[in-house]
GUTITI-843915 format. One record per residue (C-alpha): residue number from 0; x, y negated, z negated. Coordinates in steps of 0.2 Angstrom, whole numbers, plus 5000, padded with zeros to 4 digits. Each point is the difference from the previous one (the first is absolute). Last residue first. Example, Ala and Ser with C-alpha at 12.3 -4.5 7.8 and 13.67 -1.06 7.14 Angstrom:
<recs>
{1, {5068, 5005, 4964}},
{0, {4994, 5017, 4997}},
</recs>
This chain:
<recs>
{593, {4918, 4940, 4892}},
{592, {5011, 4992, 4986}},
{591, {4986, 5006, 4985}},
{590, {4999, 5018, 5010}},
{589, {5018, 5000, 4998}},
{588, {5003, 4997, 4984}},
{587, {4991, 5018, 4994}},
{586, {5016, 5008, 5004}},
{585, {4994, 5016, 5011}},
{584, {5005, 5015, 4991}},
{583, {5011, 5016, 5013}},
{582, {5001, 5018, 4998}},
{581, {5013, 5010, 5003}},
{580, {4993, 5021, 5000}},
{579, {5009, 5010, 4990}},
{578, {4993, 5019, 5002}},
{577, {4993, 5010, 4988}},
{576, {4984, 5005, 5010}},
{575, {4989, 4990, 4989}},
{574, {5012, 4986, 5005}},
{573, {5013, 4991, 4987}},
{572, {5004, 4981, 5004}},
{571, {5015, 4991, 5003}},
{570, {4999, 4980, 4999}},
{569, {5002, 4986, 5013}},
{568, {4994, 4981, 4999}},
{567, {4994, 4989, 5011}},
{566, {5002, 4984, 5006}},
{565, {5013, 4994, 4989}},
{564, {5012, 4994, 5013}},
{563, {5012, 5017, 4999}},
{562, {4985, 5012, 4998}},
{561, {4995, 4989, 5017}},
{560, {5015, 5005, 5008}},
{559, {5001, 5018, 4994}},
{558, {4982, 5000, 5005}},
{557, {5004, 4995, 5020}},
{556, {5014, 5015, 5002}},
{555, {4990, 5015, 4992}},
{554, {4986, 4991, 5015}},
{553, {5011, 5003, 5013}},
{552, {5008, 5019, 4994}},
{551, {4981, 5003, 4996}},
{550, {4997, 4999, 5021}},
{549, {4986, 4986, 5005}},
{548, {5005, 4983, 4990}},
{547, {5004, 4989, 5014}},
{546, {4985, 4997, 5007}},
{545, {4985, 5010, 4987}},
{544, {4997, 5016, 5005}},
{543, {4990, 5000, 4982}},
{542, {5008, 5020, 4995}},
{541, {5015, 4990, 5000}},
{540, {4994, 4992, 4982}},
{539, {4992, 5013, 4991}},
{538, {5015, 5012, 5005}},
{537, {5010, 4988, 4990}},
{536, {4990, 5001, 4985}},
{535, {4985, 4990, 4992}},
{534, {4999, 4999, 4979}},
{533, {4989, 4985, 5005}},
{532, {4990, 5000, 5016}},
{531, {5007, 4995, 5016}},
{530, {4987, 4986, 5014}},
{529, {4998, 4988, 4987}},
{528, {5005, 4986, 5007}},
{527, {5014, 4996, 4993}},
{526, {5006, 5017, 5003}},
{525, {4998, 4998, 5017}},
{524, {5011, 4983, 4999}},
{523, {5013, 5009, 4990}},
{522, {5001, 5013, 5015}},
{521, {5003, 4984, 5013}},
{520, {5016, 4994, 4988}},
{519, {5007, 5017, 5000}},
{518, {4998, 5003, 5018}},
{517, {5008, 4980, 5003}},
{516, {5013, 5005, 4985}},
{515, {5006, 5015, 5008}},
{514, {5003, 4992, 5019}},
{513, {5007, 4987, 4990}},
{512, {5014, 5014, 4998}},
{511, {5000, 5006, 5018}},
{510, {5000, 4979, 5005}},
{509, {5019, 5000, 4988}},
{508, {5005, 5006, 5018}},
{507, {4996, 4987, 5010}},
{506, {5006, 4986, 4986}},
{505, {5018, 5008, 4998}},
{504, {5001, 5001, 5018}},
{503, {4997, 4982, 5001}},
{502, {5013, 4996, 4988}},
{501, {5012, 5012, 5010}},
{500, {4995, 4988, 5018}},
{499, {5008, 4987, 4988}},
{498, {5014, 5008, 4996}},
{497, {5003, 5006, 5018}},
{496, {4997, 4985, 5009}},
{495, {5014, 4991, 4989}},
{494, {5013, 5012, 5005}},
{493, {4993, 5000, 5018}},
{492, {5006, 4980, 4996}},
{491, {5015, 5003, 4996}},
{490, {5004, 5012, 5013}},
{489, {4997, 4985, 5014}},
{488, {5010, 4987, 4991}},
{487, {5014, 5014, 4998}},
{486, {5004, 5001, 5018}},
{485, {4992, 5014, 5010}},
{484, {5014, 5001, 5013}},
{483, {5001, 4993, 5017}},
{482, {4987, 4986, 5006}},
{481, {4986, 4990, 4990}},
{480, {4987, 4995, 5011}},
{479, {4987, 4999, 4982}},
{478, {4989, 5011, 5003}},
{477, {5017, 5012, 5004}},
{476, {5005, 5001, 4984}},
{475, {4983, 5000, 4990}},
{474, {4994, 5015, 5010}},
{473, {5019, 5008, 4999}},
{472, {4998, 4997, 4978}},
{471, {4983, 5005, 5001}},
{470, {5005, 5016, 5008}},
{469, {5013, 5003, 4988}},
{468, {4990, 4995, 4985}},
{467, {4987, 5013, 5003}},
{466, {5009, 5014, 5005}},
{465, {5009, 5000, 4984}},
{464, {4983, 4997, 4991}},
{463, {4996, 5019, 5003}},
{462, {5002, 5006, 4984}},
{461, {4991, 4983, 4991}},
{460, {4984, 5007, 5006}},
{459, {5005, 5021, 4994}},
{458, {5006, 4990, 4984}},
{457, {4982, 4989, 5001}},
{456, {4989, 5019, 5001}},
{455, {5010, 5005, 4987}},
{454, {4996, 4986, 4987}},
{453, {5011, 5001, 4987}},
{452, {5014, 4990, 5009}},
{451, {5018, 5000, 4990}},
{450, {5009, 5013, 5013}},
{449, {4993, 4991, 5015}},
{448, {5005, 4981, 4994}},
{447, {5018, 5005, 4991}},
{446, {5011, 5011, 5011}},
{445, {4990, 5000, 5016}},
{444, {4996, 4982, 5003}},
{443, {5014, 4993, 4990}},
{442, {5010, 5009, 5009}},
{441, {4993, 4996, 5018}},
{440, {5001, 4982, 4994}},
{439, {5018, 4999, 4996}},
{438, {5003, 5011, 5018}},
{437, {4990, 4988, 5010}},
{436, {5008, 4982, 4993}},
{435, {5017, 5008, 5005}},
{434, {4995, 5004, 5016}},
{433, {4992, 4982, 5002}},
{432, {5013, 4993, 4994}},
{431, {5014, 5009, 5012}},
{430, {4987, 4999, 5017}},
{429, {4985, 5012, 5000}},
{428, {4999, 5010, 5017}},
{427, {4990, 4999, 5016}},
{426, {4996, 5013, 5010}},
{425, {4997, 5008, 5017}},
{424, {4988, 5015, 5000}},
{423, {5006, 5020, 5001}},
{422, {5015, 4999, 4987}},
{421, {5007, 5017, 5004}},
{420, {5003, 4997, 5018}},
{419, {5002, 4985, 5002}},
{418, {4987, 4984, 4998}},
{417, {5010, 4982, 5002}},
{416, {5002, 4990, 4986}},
{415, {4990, 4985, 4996}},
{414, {5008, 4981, 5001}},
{413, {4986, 4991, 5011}},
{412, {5005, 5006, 5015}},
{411, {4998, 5020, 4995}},
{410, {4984, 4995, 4993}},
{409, {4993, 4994, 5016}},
{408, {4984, 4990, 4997}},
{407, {4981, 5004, 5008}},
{406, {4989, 5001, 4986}},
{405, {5012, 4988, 4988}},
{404, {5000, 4985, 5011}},
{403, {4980, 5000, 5005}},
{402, {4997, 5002, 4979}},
{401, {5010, 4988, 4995}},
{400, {4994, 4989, 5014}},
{399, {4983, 5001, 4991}},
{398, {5006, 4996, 4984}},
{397, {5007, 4984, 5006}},
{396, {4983, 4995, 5007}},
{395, {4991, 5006, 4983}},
{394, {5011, 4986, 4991}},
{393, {5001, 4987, 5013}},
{392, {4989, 4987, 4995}},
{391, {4992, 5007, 4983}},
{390, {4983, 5005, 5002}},
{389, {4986, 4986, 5001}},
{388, {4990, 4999, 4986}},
{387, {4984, 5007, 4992}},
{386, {5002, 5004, 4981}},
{385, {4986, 5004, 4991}},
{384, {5008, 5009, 4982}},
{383, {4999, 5018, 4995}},
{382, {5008, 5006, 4986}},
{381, {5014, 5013, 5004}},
{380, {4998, 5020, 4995}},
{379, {5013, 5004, 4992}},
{378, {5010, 5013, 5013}},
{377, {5000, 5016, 5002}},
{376, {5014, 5004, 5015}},
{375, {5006, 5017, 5008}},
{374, {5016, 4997, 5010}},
{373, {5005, 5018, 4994}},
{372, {4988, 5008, 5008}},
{371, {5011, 5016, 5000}},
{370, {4994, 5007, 4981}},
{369, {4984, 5000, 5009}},
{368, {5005, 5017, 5009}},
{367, {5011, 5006, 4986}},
{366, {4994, 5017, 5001}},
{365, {4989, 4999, 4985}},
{364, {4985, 5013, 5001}},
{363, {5004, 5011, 4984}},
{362, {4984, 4989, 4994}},
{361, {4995, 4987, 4987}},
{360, {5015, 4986, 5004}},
{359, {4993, 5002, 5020}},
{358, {4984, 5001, 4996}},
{357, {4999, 4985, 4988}},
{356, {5012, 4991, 5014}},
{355, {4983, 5002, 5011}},
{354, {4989, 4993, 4988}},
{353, {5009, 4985, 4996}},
{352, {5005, 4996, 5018}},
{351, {4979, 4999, 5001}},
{350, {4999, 4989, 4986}},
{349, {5012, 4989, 5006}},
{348, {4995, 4996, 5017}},
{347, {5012, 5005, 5013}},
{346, {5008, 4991, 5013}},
{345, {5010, 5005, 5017}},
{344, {5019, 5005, 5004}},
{343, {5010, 5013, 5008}},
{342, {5016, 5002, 5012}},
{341, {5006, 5015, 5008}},
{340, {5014, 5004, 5011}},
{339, {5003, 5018, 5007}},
{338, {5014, 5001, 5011}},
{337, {5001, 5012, 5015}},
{336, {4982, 5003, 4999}},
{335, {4994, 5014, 5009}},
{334, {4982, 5003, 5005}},
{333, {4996, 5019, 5003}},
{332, {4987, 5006, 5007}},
{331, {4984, 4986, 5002}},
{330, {4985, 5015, 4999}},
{329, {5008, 5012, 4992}},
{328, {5011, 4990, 4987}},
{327, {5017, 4998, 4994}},
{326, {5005, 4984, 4992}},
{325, {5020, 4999, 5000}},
{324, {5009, 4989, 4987}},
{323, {5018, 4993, 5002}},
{322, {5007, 4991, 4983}},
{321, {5007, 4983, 4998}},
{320, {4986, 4988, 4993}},
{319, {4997, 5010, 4985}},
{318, {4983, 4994, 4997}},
{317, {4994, 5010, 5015}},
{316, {5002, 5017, 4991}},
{315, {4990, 4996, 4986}},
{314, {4986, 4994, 5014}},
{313, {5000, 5016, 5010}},
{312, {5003, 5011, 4984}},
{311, {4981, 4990, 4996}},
{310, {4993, 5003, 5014}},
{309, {5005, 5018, 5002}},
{308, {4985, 5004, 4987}},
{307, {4987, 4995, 5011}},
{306, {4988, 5014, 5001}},
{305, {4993, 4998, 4983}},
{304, {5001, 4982, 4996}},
{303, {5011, 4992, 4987}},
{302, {5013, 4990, 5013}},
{301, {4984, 4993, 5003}},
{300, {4998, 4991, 4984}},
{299, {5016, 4992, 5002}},
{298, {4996, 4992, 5019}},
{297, {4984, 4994, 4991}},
{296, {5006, 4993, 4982}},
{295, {5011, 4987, 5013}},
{294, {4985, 4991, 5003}},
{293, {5005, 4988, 5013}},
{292, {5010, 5011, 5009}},
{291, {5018, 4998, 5006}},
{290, {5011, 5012, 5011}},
{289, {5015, 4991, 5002}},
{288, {5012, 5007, 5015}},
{287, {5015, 5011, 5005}},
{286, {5015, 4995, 5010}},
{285, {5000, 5015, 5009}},
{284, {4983, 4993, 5008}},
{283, {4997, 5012, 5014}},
{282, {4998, 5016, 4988}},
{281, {4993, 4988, 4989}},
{280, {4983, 4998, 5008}},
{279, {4998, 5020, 5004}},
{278, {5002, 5001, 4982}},
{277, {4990, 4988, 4994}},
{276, {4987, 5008, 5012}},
{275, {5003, 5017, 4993}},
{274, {4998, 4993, 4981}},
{273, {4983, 4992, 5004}},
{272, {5001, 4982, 5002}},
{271, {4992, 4985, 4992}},
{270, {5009, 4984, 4998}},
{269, {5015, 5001, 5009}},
{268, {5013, 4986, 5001}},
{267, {5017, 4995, 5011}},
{266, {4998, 5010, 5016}},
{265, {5012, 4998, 5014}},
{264, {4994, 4999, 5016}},
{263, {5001, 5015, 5011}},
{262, {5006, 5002, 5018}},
{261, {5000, 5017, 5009}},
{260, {5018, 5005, 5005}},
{259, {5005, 5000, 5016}},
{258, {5001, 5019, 5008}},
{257, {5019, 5003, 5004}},
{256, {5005, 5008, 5016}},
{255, {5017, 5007, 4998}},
{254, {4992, 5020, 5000}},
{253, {4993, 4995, 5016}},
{252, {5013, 4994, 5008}},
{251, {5012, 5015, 4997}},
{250, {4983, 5012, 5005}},
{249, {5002, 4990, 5018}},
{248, {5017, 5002, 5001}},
{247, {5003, 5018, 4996}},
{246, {4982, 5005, 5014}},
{245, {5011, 4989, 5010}},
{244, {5017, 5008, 4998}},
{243, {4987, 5016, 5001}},
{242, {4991, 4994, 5014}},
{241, {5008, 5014, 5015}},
{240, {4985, 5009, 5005}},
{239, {4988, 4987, 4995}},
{238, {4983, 5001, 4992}},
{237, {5008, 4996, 4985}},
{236, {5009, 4985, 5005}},
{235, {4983, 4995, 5005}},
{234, {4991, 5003, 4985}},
{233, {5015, 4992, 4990}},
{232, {5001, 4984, 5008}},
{231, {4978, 4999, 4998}},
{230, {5006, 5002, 4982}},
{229, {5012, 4986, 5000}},
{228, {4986, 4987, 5011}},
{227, {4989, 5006, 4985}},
{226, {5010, 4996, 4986}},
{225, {5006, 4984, 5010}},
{224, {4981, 4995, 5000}},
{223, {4997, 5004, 4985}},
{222, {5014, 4991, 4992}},
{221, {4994, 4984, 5012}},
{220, {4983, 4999, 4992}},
{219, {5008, 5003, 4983}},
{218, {5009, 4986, 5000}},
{217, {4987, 4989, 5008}},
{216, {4989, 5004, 4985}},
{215, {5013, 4998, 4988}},
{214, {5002, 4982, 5005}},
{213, {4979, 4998, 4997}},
{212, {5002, 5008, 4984}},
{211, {5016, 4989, 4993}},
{210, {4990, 4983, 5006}},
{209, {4983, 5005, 4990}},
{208, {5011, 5009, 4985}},
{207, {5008, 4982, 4998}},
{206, {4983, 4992, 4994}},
{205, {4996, 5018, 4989}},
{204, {5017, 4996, 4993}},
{203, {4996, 4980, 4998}},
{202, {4983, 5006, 4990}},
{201, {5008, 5014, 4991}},
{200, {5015, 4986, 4992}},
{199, {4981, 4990, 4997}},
{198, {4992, 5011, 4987}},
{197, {5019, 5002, 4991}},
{196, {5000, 4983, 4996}},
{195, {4980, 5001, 4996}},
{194, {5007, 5012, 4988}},
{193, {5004, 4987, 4989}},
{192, {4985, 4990, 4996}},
{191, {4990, 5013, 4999}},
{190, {5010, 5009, 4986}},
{189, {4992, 4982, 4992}},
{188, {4984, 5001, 5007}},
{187, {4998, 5019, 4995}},
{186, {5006, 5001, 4982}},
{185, {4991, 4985, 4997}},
{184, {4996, 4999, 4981}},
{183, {4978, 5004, 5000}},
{182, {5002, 5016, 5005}},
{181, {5011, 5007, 4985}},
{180, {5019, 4999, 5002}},
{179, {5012, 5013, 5001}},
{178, {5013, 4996, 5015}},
{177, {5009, 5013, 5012}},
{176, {5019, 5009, 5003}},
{175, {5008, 5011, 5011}},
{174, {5016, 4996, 5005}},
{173, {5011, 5001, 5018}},
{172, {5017, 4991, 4998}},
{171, {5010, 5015, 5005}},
{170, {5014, 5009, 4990}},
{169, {5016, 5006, 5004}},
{168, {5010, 5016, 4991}},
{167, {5016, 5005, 5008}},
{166, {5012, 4996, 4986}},
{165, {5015, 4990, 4998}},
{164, {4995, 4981, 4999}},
{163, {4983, 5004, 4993}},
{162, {4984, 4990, 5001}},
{161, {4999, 5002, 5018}},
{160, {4985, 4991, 5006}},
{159, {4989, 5003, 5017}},
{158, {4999, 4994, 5015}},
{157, {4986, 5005, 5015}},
{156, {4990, 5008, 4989}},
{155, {4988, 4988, 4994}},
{154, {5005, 4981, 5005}},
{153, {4979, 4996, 5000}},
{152, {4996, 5013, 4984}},
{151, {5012, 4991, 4990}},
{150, {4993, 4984, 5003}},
{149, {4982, 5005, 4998}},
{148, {5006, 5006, 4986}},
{147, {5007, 4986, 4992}},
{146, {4985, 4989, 5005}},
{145, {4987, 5011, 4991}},
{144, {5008, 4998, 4984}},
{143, {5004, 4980, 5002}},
{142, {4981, 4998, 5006}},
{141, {4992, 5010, 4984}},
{140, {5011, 4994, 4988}},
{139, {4998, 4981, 5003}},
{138, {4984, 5004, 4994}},
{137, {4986, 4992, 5007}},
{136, {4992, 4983, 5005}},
{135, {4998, 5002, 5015}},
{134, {5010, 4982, 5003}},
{133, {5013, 5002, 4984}},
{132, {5004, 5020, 5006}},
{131, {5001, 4994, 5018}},
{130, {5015, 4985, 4996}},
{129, {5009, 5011, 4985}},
{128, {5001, 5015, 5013}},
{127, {5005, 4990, 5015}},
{126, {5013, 4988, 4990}},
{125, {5007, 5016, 4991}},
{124, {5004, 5011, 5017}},
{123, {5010, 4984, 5009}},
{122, {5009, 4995, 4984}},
{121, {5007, 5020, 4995}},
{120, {4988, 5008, 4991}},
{119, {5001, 5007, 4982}},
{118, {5009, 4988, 4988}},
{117, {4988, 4984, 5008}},
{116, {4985, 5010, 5003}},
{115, {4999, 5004, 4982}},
{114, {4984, 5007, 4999}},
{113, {4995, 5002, 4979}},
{112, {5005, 5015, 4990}},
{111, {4990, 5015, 4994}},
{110, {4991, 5003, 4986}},
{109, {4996, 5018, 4993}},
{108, {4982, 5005, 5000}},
{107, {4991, 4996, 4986}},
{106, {4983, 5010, 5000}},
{105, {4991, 4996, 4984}},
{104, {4990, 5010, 4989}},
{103, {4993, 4986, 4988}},
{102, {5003, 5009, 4981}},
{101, {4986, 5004, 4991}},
{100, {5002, 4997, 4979}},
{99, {5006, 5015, 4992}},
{98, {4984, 5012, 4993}},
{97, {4999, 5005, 4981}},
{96, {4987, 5013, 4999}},
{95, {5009, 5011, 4987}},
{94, {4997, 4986, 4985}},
{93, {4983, 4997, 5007}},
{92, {4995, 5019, 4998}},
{91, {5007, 4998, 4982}},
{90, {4989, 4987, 4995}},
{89, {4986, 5005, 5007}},
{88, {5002, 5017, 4990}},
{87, {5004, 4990, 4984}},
{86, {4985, 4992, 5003}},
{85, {4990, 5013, 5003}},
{84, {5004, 5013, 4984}},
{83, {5009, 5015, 5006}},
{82, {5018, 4995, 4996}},
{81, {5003, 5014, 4989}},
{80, {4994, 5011, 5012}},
{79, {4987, 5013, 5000}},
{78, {4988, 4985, 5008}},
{77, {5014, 5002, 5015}},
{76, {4992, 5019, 5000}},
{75, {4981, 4995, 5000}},
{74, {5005, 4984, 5011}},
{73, {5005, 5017, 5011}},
{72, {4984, 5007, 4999}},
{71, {4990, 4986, 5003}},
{70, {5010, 4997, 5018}},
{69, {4996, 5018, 5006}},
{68, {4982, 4997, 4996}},
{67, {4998, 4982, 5008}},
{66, {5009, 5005, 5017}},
{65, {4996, 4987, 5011}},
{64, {5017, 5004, 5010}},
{63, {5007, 4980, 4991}},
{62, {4994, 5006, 4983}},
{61, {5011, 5017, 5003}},
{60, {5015, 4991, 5005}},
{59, {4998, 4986, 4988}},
{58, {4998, 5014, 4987}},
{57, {5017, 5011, 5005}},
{56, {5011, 4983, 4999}},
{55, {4992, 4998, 4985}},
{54, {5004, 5017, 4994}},
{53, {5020, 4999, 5006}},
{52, {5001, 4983, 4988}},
{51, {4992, 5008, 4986}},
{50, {5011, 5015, 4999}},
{49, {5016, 4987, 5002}},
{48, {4992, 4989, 4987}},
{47, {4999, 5012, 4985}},
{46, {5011, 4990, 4990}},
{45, {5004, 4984, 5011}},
{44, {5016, 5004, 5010}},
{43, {4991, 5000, 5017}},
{42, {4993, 4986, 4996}},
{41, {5016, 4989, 5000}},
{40, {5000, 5001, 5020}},
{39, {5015, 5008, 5007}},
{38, {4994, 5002, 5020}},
{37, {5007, 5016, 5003}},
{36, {4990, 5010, 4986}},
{35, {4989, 4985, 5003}},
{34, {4995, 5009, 5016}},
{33, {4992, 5014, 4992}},
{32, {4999, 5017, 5008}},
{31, {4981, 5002, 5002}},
{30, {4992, 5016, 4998}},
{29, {4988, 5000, 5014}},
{28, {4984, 5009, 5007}},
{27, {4993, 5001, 4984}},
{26, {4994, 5018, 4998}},
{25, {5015, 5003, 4985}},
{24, {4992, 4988, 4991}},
{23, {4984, 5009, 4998}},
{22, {5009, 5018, 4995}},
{21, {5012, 4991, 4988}},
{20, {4989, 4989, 4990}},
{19, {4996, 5013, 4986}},
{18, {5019, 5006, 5001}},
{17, {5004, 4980, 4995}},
{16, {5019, 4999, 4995}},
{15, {5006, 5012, 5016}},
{14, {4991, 4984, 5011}},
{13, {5011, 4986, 4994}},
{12, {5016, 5011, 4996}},
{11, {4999, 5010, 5016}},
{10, {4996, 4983, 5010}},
{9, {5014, 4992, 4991}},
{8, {5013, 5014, 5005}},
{7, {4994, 5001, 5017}},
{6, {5002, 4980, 5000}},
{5, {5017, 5001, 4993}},
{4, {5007, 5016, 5012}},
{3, {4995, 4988, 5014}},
{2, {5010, 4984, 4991}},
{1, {5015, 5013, 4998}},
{0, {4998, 5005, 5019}},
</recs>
């Protein structure tokens, strides 16, 4: 307020000095509010060099509109004074023109550590993901990431952790997660690699399903055939005078015929479905399954669309791992699921993760759906070397059995604790150091990393991390045919999963601010070009439609960045209609770097 009270006090004193002036200078469109007011150039202290700063200002605008008149007769005034001659004049328009030097607008996202296989997998997990990562090439990350998930997806809900020795709560090793790479990294060879384990577990259930159909045909031949010999009983005993024992019998037998069950095979993976078929699919697979798609962007996107709203509440639900959901429809009626188990995963190209955490961060939209991948990755890219070896003997063998043992192990025989009546799944349970190790990182977790986060899109991340290292700490546990407790070994390493999954985190959701600089960086471009005047304003720049830059909340957002780099430069003028209106200069520079 005190620099806007300045300028009307200057224009006052500029124009109030000059009655003869005051009708024609009062038509220029503008009085300009001077930006060295802000900018603390010596000229504005020169004797008369306020007024004569405002009046050049007021003749570049009038030169530049090809208005010769308007420009003459304010030299006429600047010629009133002191410093009218020329040179002084030049001299004082440089002094004001003083331009920093352009800075490079730079999108540093923050780093994030190197794979450590070693720390992070037990020996069987770490020799396959270092072994396919080396022969793609590609990042470890991508394989490891995908391999965890799969993992978790495959035991599902059949056991579960318990991370407390007193209370009820339990969770399930189900995670969502993905890998951010552009095109070119691999994203889909290297998930590839691993859910061709989950490819062949369908292959042996459809195998089996053959066998199981074929018994269940004879099963059900012979139900019908005692349902119909019992209701041919019944007819007769009801025809008869004295066939109510009969009638009592018959109705006895029928009511202890049992129709056999049809025969499904368990699914591991979906790629495609529609939220009623995903339904119908779990409600015979209570141990839940991976949904993954290739461009993960897609399934997001859709959650969007008008008409599909109970897609996303569908999915939110699902990542839970313990709940019951119930999809009512006309045409299917009701699907039940008993317990509703989902996994998640597929890639995403940066750019495109970018825009979609923009609207997120941008919007009152944010219902922690992406906040639940979790085992989201964005790794350096590696550099690309021709490799062509054989794999490692063994290595994808023993990965393989992993996955046979685990999809059809007993918990309860391997150490878990049965299900009752208020712990619906069986269990496993942290032993002493493990426990111990839990409770210090919860703390930390809740006590020091939330509460210090700026970022509140990364707290609401780091919020459900809990979850996250209790379900890798039972993936890790049993991948490595551990038995009993989840010992220390196992915790450690979820521990370690955790910070480094954080550092990624850190990186997917610093992409909303490079998200700024991009837009900014594409606006300095266009004004390279040519393509805004000098003097322009915000409404010149959103008027263009240009990507990016289409609302004036998006391009208020690109100019403070390039006002920070030197680009431009704002300043306040006065409309005819007496409204301030913020205005921007162009540093001359960046036509020279264009």
């Amino acid at each position: 307020m005190r620099e806007q009270q300045q300028s009307f006090d200057l224009q006052a004193d500029i124009f109030g000095d000059m009655p003869a002036l005051a009708p024609s200078v009062g038509a220029v469109p503008e009085a300009i509010t001077m930006p060295v007011v802000s900018a603390g150039n010596d000229c504005i202290n020169r004797p008369g060099g306020a007024k004569a700063v405002a009046l050049q200002v007021q003749i570049d605008a009038a030169i530049k509109a090809n208005d010769p008149a308007k420009a003459t007769q304010l030299f006429s005034a600047m010629a009133a004074l002191e410093l009218a001659d020329i040179d002084a004049r030049k001299a004082l328009s440089d002094a004001c023109d003083v331009w920093p030097e352009l800075r490079e607008i730079k999108t540093d996202l923050p780093a994030v550590p190197a794979f450590d296989a070693v720390t992070l997998l037990p020996p069987v997990l770490a020799d396959f993901v270092q072994d396919e990562a080396d022969r793609m090439p590609c990042s470890p990350d991508f394989v490891a990431a995908s391999m965890v998930v799969a993992l978790g997806s495959v035991i599902g809900a059949r056991c579960a952790l318990k991370p407390k020795r007193r209370d009820d709560w339990i969770v399930t090793p189900n995670l969502y997660g993905g890998i951010v790479g552009l095109p070119s990294q691999k994203k889909t060879p290297a998930a590839n690699t691993v859910m061709r384990f989950l490819d062949r577990l369908e292959a042996k259930g459809a195998e089996l399903l053959e066998e199981e159909q074929r018994i269940h045909a004879a099963e059900m031949a012979a139900f019908e055939a005692h349902e119909a010999a019992v209701k041919a009983a019944m007819k007769k005993a009801a025809s008869s005078k004295e066939g109510q024992n009969k009638m009592d019998e018959a109705m006895a037998d029928l009511q202890a015929l049992q129709e056999p069950e049809e025969p499904h095979a368990r699914r591991f993976k979906s790629n495609d479905s529609t939220v009623e078929k995903l339904g119908e699919i779990l409600s015979r697979n209570p141990a839940g399954l991976l949904v993954f798609r290739d461009e993960l962007i897609g399934l997001l996107s859709s959650w969007e669309r008008e008409g599909h709203e109970g897609d996303k509440a569908f999915y939110l639900e699902g990542w839970n791992g313990t709940g019951s959901f119930s999809v009512d429809r006309i045409t299917r009626g009701e699907i039940r699921i008993k317990n509703f188990c989902l996994s998640v995963f597929g890639g995403i190209q940066p750019d495109l993760l970018e825009r979609y955490l923009s609207g997120i961060a941008n919007s009152m939209d944010n219902d922690g759906r992406i906040q639940r991948f979790q085992v989201l990755v964005y790794p350096d890219p590696v550099l690309w070397e021709w490799c062509d070896r054989r794999p490692v003997q063994g290595v994808r063998e023993a990965v393989r059995d992993l996955f046979d043992r685990l999809a059809s192990f007993d918990p309860v025989q391997d150490g878990a604790a049965p299900a009752d009546d208020f712990v619906k799944l069986p269990y496993f349970s942290f032993d002493d150091a493990a426990q111990e190790l839990f409770i210090e990182w919860s703390h930390h977790l809740n006590k020091e990393l939330m509460p210090q986060e700026e970022n509140p899109l990364i707290a609401q991340h780091l919020g459900k991390f809990e979850k996250l290292f209790c379900a890798l700490a039972l993936i890790l546990h049993l991948a490595e045919g551990n038995i009993g407790p989840v010992g220390e070994e196992s915790a450690l390493r979820a521990a370690a999963w955790c910070e480094y999954l954080a550092a990624h985190a850190r990186r997917i959701y610093g992409t909303v601010e490079a998200a700024k600089v991009n837009t900014a960086k594409t606006l300095a471009r266009h004004i390279g070009k040519g393509k805004l005047q000098e003097h322009f304003t915000v409404r010149d720049v959103h008027r263009k439609g240009w990507t990016g830059l289409k609302t004036a909340a998006e391009a208020e957002t690109a100019l403070i960045v390039l006002e920070e780099h030197g680009v431009v430069r704002s300043y306040e003028a006065i409309a005819d209609t007496g409204r301030p209106t913020v205005r921007y200069q162009i540093n001359p520079k960046l036509s020279g770097a264009a």
